[in-house]
C-alpha positions in Angstrom: 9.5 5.0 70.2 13.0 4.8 69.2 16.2 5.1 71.9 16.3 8.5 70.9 13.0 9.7 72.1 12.6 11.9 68.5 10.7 9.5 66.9 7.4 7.5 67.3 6.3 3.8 64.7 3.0 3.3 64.4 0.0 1.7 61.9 -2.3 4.0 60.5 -5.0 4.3 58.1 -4.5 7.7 56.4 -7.5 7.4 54.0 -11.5 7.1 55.0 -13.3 3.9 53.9 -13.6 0.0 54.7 -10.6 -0.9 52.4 -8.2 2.0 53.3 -4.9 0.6 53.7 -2.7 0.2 56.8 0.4 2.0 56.4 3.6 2.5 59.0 4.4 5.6 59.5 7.3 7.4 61.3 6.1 10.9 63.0 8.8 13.2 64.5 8.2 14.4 67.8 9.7 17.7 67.5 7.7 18.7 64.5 5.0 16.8 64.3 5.5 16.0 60.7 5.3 11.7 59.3 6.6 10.1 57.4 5.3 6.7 55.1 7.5 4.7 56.0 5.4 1.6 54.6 2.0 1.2 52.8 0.7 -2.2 53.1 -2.8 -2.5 51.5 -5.6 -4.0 52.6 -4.2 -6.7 54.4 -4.1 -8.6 57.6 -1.4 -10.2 60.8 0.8 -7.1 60.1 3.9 -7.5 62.8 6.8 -5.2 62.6 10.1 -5.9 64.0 12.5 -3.2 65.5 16.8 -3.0 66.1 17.9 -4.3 69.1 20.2 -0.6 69.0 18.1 2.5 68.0 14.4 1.5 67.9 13.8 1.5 64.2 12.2 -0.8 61.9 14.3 -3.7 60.3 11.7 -5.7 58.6 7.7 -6.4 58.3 5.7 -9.3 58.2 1.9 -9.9 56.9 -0.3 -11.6 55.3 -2.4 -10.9 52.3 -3.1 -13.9 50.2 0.0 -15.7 51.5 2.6 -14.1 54.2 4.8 -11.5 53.0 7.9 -9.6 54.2 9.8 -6.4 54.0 13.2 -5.9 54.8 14.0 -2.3 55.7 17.5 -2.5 57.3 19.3 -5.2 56.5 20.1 -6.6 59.9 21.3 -10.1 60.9 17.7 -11.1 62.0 16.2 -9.1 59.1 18.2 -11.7 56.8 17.6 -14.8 58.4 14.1 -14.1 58.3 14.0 -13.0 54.9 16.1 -16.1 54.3 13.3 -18.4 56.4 10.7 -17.2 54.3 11.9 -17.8 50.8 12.8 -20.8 52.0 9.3 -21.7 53.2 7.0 -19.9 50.7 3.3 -20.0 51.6 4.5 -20.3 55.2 4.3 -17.8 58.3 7.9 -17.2 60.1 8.6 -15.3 63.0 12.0 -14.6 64.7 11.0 -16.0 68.4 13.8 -14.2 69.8 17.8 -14.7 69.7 20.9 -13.8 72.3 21.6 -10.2 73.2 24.7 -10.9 70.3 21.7 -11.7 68.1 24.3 -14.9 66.9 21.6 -17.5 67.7 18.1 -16.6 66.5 15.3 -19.1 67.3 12.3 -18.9 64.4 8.8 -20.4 64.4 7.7 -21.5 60.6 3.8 -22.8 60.9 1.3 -22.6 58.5 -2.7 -23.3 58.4 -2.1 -26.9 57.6 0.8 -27.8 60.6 1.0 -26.3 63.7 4.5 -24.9 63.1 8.3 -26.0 63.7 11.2 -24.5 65.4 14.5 -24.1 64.1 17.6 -22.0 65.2 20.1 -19.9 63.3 23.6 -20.2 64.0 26.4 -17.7 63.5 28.7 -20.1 64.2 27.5 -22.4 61.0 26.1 -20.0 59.1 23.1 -21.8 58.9 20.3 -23.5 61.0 19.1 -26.8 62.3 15.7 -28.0 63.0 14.4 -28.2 67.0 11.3 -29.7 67.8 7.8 -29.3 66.3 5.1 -28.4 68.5 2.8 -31.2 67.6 4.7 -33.6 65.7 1.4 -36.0 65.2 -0.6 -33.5 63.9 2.3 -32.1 61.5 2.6 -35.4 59.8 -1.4 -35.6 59.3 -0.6 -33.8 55.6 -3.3 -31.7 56.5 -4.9 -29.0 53.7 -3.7 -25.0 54.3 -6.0 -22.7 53.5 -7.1 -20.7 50.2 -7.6 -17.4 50.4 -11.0 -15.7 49.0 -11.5 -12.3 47.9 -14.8 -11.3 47.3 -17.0 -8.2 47.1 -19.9 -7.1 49.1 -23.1 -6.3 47.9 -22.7 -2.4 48.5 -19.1 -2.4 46.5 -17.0 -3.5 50.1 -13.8 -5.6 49.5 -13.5 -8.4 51.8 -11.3 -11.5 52.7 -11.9 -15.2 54.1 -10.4 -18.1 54.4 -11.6 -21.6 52.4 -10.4 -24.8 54.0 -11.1 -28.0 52.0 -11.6 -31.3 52.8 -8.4 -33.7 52.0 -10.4 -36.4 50.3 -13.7 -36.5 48.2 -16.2 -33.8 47.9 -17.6 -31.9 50.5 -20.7 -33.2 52.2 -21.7 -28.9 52.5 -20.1 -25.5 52.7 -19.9 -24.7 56.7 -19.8 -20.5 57.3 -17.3 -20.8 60.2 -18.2 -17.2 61.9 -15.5 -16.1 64.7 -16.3 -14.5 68.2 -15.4 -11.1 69.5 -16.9 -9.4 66.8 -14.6 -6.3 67.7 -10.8 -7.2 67.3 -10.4 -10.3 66.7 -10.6 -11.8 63.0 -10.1 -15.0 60.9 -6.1 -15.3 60.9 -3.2 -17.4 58.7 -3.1 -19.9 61.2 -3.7 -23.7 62.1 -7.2 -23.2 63.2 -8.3 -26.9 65.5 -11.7 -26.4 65.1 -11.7 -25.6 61.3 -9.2 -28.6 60.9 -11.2 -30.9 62.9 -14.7 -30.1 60.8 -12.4 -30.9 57.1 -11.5 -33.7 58.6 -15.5 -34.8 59.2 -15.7 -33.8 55.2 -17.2 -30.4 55.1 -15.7 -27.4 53.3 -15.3 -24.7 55.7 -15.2 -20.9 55.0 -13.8 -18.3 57.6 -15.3 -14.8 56.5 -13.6 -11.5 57.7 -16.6 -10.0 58.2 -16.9 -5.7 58.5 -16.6 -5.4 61.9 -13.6 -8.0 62.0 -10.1 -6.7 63.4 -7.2 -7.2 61.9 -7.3 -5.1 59.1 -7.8 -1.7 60.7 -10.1 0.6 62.6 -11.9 1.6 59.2 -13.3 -2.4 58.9 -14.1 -2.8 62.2 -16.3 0.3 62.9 -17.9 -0.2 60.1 -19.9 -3.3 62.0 -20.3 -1.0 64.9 -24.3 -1.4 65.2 -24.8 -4.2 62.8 -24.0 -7.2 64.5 -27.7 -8.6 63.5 -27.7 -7.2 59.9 -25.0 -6.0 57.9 -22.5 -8.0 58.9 -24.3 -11.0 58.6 -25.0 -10.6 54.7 -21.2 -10.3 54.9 -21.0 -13.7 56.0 -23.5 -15.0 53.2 -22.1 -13.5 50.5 -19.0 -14.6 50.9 -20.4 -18.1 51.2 -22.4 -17.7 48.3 -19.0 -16.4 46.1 -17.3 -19.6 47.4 -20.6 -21.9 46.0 -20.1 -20.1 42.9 -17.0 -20.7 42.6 -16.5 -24.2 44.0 -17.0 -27.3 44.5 -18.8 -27.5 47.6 -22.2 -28.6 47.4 -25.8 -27.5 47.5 -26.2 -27.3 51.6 -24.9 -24.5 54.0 -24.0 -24.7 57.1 -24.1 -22.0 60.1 -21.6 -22.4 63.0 -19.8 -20.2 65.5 -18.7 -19.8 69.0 -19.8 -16.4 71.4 -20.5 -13.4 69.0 -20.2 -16.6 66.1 -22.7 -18.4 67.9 -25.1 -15.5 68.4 -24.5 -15.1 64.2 -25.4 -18.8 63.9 -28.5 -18.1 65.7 -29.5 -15.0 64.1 -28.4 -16.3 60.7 -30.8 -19.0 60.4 -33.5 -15.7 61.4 -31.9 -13.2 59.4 -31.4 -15.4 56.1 -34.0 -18.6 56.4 -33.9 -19.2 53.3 -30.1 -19.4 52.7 -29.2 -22.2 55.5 -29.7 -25.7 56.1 -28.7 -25.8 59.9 -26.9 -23.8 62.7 -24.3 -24.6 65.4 -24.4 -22.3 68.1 -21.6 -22.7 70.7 -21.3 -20.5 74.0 -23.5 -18.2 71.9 -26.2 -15.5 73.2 -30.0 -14.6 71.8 -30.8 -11.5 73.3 -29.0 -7.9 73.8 -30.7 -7.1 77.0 -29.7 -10.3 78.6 -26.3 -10.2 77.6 -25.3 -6.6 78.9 -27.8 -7.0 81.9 -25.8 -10.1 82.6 -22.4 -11.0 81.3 -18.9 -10.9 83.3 -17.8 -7.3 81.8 -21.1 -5.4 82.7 -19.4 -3.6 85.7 -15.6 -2.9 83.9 -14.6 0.5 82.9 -15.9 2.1 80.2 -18.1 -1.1 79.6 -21.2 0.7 79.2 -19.7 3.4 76.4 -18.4 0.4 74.6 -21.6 -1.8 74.4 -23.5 1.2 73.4 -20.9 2.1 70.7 -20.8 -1.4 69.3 -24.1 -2.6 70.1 -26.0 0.5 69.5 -28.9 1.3 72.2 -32.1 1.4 69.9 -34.1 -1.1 71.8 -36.7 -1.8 68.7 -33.4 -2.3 66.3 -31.9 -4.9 69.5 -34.9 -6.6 69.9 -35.4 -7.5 66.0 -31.8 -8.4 66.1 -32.4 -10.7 69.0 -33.0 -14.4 68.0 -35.1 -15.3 70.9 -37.5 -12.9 69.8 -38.0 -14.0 66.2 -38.1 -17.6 66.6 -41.4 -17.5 64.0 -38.8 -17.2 61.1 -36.2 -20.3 61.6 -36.8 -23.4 59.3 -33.5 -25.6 59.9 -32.4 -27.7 62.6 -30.3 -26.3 65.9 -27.5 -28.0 67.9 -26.5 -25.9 71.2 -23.9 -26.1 73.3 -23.0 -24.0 76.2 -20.6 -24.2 79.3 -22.6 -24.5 82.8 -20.0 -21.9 84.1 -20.1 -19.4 81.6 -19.6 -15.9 82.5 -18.7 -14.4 79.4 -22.7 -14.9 77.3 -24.2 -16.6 80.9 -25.8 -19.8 80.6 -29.3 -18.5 81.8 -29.5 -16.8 78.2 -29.0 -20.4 76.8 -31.9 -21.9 79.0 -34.2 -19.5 78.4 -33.6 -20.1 74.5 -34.0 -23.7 75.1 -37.1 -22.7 76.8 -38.5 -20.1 73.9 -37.6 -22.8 71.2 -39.6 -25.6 73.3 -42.9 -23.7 72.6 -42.4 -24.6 68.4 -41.6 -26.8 65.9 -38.0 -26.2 65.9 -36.0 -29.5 65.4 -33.6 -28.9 68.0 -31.3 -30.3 70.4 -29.0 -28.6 73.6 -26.1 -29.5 75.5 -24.6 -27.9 78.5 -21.4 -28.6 79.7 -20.6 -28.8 83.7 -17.1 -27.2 85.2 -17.1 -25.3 81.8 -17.1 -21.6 81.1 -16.9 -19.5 77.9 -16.1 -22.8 75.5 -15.2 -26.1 76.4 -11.6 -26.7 77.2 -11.8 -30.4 79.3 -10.7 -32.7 76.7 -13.3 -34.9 77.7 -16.1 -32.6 76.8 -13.9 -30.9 74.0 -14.2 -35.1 72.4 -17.8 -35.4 73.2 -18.9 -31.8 71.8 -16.9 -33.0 68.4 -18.8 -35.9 68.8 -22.3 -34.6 68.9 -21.8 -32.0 66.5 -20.3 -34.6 64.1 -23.9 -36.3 64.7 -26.0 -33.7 64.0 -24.2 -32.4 61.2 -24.6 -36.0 59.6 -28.2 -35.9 60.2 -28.1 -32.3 58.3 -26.6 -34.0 55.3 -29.8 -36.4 55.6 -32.2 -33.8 54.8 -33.2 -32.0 51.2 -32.0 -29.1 51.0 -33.4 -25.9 52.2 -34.3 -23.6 49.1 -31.2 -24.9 46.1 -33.4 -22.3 43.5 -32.6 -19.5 46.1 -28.7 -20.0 45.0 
């Protein structure tokens, strides 16, 4: 709201659709009317900045196939961010704050492939000086950013990812990195560990933003309301299949994911057995009935509504979408790993998986993690899980693959 009280910023999608763009908008509260102030597209990370005096918009960051900026009034820390980001293309800045005279101004510049510098702006000079980075060993890896892919759905939808390559040699196989939530959050611009650390072990890695996704407005991410098992999982192949077509990445596919992305892991290898050659499922669940009857946010408010919203409440449709329950149709190899203390998808989900997939043929192997919850954040266990999942994706490269005709 500005000082003034008469007006009211806010993102908007003023069209229906999956692809309707985010736009900012300026609505008056005396008559109701808005105004455009910005359309943005179909695009991601949007973050507006407002005057220190008055409440309105100076500039706008996001990021469609690189980060972008828009200068609206051209304030002191409008211009030295403008000035950052043509100075860093391909990089993200943000204005970390400044005094109350706004003559120092503090700015982050990071980037997919570092994880980011600091830097002040001085009045005083006129220009800025470098700080401190926030990992200095990591900066100086010369690690690989990431590529942004475009591709379209099978039903006509318009959708983005992320391709992070190896720095050396070809990839061993295309690993379908699949983020948790599903609801909010979303595949963003940033230096992703996990994605860096898998590169660095020689595997291409693809970060889909999925329908259902957040990040690029409501429209997207209620479109995966009720299809966590199905439609939004033929997102994910898709765009894998665009990047084989497209590059260099080798005949194999790879499944992985933590909590919702682990779940898609497991259902994946169900859903589409004949697309992948094994799955990674981390902190993942394998059955709805479990997971609402049991996980930490069962007894919040409202939790029910939004379960049954997202989730949907058809118990034949849950129960097909359940992996435990369709064990019959996996093929590939599965490496699990879950936190003895998690609260979020319990562990007892996980053990009675490991149970269900005792009574087949599956190849698989488990792992659970003592004094861990919902991931594993002891850097012990962080090491070893890197470790053993290096392991079994190297025995994954061993094999033929699954179906190479099929692509």
């Amino acid at each position: 709201m500005s000082d003034d009280g008469k007006f009211v910023y806010g993102l908007t999608q003023l069209e229906k659709g999956i692809n309707a763009s985010q736009s900012l908008v300026k609505v008056s509260l005396d008559s109701g009317e808005y105004e455009v102030i910005h359309n943005f597209g179909f695009v991601s990370q949007i973050s507006i900045g407002f005057t220190e005096r008055g409440g309105h918009p100076e500039y706008a960051t996001w990021v469609d196939d690189k980060p972008q900026i828009k200068v609206f009034k051209k304030t002191r820390p409008a211009q030295v961010l403008a000035g950052f980001a043509k100075g860093f293309p391909g990089y993200l800045v943000v204005n970390t704050g400044s005094d109350d005279a706004e003559e120092n101004i503090t700015l982050y510049v990071g980037s997919p492939g570092i994880k980011g510098e600091y830097y002040i702006w001085e009045k005083s000079t006129g220009s800025a000086r470098y700080l401190f980075s926030q990992q200095e060993a990591v900066d100086q890896l010369g690690l690989n950013s990431f590529e942004s892919i475009k591709y379209t759905a099978s039903d006509g939808a318009q959708l983005q990812g992320w391709l992070l390559m190896p720095r050396s040699g070809k990839p061993k196989a295309l690993i379908n990195h699949i983020h948790g939530g599903p609801h909010g959050p979303y595949n963003r611009y940033v230096f992703d560990t996990e994605m860096q650390i898998l590169a660095e072990m020689g595997y291409a890695v693809f970060a889909p933003n999925f329908r259902g996704s957040g990040g690029y407005g409501k429209n997207l991410e209620r479109a995966g309301y009720r299809q966590w098992g199905t439609r939004m999982l033929d997102d994910m192949r898709e765009g894998a299949e665009f990047v084989q077509e497209n590059y260099d990445v080798g005949d194999k596919v790879y499944t992985m994911g933590g909590s919702y992305g682990g779940y898609a892991s497991a259902q994946n290898i169900v859903r589409h057995n004949d697309y992948y050659d094994c799955s990674v499922i981390v902190a993942g669940f394998f059955e709805f009935d479990e997971l609402t009857a049991t996980w930490d946010g069962r007894r919040g408010f409202n939790t029910n509504d939004f379960t049954n919203t997202t989730m949907g409440t058809d118990a034949a449709r849950l129960r097909a979408m359940s992996p435990i329950h369709n064990l019959d149709k996996v093929k590939v190899p599965i490496l699990i790993i879950h936190g003895k203390a998690d609260r979020r998808t319990p562990l007892a989900g996980a053990k009675k998986y490991v149970k269900a997939l005792k009574k087949t043929n599956i190849d698989f192997k488990h792992h659970f993690y003592s004094n861990e919850g919902h991931g594993l954040y002891f850097d012990d266990n962080s090491l070893d899980q890197y470790e053993k999942i290096n392991t079994f994706l190297n025995q994954c490269d061993a094999r033929p693959p699954l179906n190479v005709a099929s692509r």
